[in-house]
Structures are given as C-alpha cells and as structure tokens.
C-alpha positions as CSV (number, residue, x, y, z in Angstrom):
1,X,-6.7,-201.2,44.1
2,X,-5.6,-203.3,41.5
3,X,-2.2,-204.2,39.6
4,X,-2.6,-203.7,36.0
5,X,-10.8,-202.3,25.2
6,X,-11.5,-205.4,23.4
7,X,-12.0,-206.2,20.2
8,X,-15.2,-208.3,21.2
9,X,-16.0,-209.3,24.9
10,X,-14.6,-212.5,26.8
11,X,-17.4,-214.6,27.2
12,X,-17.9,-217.7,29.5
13,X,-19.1,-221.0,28.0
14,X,-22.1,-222.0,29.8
15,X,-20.9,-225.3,31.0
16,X,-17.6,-224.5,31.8
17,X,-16.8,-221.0,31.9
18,X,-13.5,-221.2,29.8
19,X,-12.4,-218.4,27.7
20,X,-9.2,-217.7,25.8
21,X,-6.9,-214.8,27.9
22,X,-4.5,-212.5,26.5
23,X,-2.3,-210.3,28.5
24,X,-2.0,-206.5,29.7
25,X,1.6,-204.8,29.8
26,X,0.4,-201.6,31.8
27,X,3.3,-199.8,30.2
28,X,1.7,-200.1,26.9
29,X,-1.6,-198.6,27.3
30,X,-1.6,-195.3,26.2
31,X,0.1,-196.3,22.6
32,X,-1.8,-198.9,21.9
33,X,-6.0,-199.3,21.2
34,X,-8.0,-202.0,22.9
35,X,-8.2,-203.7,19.3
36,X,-4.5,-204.0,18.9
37,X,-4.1,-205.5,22.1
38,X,-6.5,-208.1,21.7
39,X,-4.5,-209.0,18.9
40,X,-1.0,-208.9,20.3
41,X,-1.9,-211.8,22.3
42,X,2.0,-213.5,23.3
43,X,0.3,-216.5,25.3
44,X,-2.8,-217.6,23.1
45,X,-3.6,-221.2,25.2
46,X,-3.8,-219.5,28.5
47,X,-7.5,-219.8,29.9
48,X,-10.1,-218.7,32.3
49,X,-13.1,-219.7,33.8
50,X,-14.9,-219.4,37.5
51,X,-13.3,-221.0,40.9
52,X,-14.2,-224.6,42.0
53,X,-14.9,-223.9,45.3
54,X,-15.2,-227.4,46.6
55,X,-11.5,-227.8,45.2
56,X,-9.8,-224.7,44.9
57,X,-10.0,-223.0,48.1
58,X,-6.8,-222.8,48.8
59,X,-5.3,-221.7,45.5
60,X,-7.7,-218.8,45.9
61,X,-6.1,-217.7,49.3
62,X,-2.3,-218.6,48.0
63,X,-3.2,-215.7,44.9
64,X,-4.7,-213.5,47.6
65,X,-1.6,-214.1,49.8
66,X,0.6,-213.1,46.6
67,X,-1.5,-209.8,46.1
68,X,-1.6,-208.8,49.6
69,X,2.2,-209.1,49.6
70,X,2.3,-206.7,46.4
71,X,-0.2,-204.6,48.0
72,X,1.8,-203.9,51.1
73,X,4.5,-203.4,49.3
74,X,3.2,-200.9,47.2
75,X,1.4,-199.2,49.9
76,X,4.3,-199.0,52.5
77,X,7.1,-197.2,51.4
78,X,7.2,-195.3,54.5
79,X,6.6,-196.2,58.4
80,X,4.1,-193.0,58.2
81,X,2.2,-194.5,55.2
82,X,2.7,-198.1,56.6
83,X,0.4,-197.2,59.5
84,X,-2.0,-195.8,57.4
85,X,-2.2,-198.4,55.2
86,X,-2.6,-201.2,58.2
87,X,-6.3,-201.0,58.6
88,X,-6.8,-201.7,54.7
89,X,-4.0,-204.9,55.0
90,X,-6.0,-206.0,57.9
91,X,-9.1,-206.3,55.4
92,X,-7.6,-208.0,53.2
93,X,-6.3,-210.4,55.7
94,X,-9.8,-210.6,57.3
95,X,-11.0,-212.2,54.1
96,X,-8.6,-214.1,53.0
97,X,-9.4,-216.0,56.5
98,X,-12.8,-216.2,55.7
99,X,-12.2,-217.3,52.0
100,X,-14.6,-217.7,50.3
101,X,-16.8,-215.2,52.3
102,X,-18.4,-212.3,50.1
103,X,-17.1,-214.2,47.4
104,X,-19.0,-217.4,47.4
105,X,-22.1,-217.9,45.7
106,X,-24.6,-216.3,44.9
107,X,-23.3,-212.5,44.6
108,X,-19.6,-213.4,44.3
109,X,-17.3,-215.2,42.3
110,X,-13.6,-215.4,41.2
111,X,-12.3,-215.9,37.8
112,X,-8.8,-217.8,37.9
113,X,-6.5,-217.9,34.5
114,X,-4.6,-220.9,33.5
115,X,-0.9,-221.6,31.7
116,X,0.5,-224.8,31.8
117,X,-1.6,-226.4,34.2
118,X,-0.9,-223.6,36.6
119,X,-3.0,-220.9,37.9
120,X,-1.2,-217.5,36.6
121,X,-3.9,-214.7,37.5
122,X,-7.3,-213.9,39.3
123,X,-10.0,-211.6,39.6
124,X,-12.9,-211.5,42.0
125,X,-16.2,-209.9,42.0
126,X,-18.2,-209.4,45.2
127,X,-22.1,-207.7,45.9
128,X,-21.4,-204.2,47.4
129,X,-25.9,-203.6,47.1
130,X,-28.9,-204.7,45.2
131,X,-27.5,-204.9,41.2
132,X,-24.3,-203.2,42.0
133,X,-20.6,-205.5,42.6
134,X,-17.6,-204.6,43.1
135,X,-14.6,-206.1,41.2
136,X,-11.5,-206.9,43.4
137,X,-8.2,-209.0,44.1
138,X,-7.2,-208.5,40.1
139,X,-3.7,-209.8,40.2
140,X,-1.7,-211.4,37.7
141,X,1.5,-213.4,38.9
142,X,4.7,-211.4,38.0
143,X,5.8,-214.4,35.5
144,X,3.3,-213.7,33.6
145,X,2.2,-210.6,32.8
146,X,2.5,-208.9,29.5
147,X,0.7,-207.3,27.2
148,X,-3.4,-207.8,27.1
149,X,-3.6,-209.4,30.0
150,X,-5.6,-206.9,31.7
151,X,-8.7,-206.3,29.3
152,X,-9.2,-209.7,28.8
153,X,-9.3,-210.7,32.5
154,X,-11.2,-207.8,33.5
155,X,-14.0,-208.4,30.6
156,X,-14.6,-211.7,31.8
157,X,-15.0,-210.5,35.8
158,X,-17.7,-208.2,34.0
159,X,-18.8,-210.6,31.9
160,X,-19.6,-212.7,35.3
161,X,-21.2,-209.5,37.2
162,X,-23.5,-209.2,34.0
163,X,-24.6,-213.1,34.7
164,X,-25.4,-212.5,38.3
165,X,-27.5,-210.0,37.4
166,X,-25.3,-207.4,38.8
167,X,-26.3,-203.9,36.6
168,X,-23.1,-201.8,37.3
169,X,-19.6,-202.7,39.1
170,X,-17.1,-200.9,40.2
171,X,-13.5,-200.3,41.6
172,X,-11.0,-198.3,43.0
173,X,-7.5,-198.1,42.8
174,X,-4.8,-195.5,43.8
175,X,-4.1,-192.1,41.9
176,X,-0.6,-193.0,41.7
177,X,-1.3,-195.7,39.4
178,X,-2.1,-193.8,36.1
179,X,-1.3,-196.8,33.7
180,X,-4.6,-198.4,36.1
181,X,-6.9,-195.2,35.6
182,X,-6.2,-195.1,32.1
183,X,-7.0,-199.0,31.5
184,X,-10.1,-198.5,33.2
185,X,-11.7,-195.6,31.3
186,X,-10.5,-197.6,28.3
187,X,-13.1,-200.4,30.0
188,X,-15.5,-197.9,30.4
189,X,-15.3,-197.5,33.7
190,X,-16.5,-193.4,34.8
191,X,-15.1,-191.9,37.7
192,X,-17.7,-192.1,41.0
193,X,-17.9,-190.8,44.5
194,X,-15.4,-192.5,47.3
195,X,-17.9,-195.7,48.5
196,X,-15.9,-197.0,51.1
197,X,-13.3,-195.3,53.5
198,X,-10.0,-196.4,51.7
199,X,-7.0,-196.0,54.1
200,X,-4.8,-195.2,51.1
201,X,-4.7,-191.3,50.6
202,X,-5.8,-190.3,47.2
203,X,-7.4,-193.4,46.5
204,X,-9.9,-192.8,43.1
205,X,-13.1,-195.0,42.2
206,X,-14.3,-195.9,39.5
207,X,-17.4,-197.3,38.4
208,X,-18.9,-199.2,34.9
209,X,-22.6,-199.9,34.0
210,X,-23.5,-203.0,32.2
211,X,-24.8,-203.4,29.1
C-alpha cells in the first residue's frame, strides 16, 4: 500500500543514478493528464538516484519508520481493524530490522529523492520471482509533497526494475485509496490476482509489464 503518466520516462544516469523529480498532489489526479503534471513541476532541483548502502542505512530505516507510522495510522482507525492490521505492521517492522534485507542487491533496491541536502521521499523495489518485483515503501515526507511527485518517483522505481532485468512489477494498495488506483492505471499498472495474504480487507493489486 502506498501514499500517493509522464511526459517522457525518469531515467537514471549510469554513473550516478540522478534524475530530476517533480511532485504528485493525489488530489489532482483525475483533472489533470500525466503531461501536465510533468510540467507543473513546483520543486525543479529536487533529485533522485539509488541508496548508498554502505552509507545510508539508516536514513533508509528512519523513511521506513515515517511510513510505517502513516501506515498504522491509516490502517487503525478502530481497535477491530487495529488487530487486523497487526500482522501486516509486524512485516513491516520485520524488515525494517533487517534493512537492507530483500532490498539489497541484486534483486532490490531503493530510490531516495533529495531537496536541500535532505532526503524528502523513497521508493523501494524488491524480487517477489524470477523477472517479476514488487515496488514498495513509496512514501513521500508530508513537507513535501505536491503535485507530480508521484509519477516521477514511481517511473524511476520502474525505471530501476527494468535495469535488474525485472520484466513486470507490481503493487497493491487499499481500495479506499482511489486517488492511489487511479495514479496507477495512469502508470499502466492492470489490475491482478491478490499475490500475498494482505491483512488489510479490500486490499487491490495491481500489476505493470515492462517495456
């Protein structure tokens, strides 16, 4: 589940992996086309590029902190959904433990945004079989969201699955969260069977090939 096309794709530089990022207002996305939000870019020197591991371990595991923390509080609005939710929290705090886990090279990765010489935003990518990965953890620090965040962040975690030779990702998120399921058709992302057991009821998956 995730917080929330382009006019041209976010691509990685080779060396570096440092891309231009644009934000995503979620509120927005049913007026306005992928094109125009490209374009409607409010924070043009924000940029991207993949986790140093060796460095950035912990900024990683403060980000998944932060989106556990909206998670649970999206998730538990009652004690009765609160204990259904546990199991899925418990996940999440299983690898965030074991950071960087399914993550880590070679099958995973995570894509951090910077503004000011902070980290504002992630989005990780992990091996679910053979050619197929699943995108996760896409959270974007309430400071800074706006709009065309989203597209832009979420290109360049495909972008990433395409370079580990990954042939189609996917993702789920909850049916509560239409401005989310609207986004991701916009991305090209089809609807597919439930692939793991989420302890959120109604949960929806979604899944986009590669090109």
């Amino acid at each position: 589940m995730h917080p929330p096309a382009l006019s041209r794709p976010a691509q990685l530089t080779k060396h570096n992996r440092i891309v231009h990022l644009t934000h995503f207002d979620s509120g927005t996305a049913a007026s306005m086309s992928a094109e125009r939000r490209h374009k409607h870019d409010p924070h043009p020197g924000t940029t991207l590029r993949t986790v140093r591991w060796g460095e950035e371990i912990e900024t990683v595991r403060r980000l998944f902190k932060d989106y556990r923390a909206w998670l649970a509080a999206h998730v538990e609005p009652t004690p009765a959904s609160a204990l259904k939710s546990a199991p899925g929290l418990a996940i999440v705090d299983k690898l965030i433990a074991e950071l960087p886990g399914a993550y880590g090279p070679h099958r995973g990765d995570v894509i951090l945004a910077f503004a000011g010489g902070e980290v504002v935003a992630c989005g990780a990518l992990r091996e679910l079989a053979p050619r197929l990965g699943e995108m996760k953890r896409v959270y974007v620090r309430a400071d800074h969201r706006g709009p065309g965040f989203g597209p832009r962040l979420t290109q360049a975690v495909l972008d990433r699955a395409k370079e580990l030779g990954y042939a189609k990702v996917r993702v789920d998120t909850l049916a509560s969260m239409t401005a989310a399921i609207e986004f991701y058709q916009e991305m090209g992302f089809v609807p597919t069977p439930a692939f793991w057991p989420h302890p959120a009821p109604g949960a929806l998956y979604f899944e986009r090939t590669l090109e």
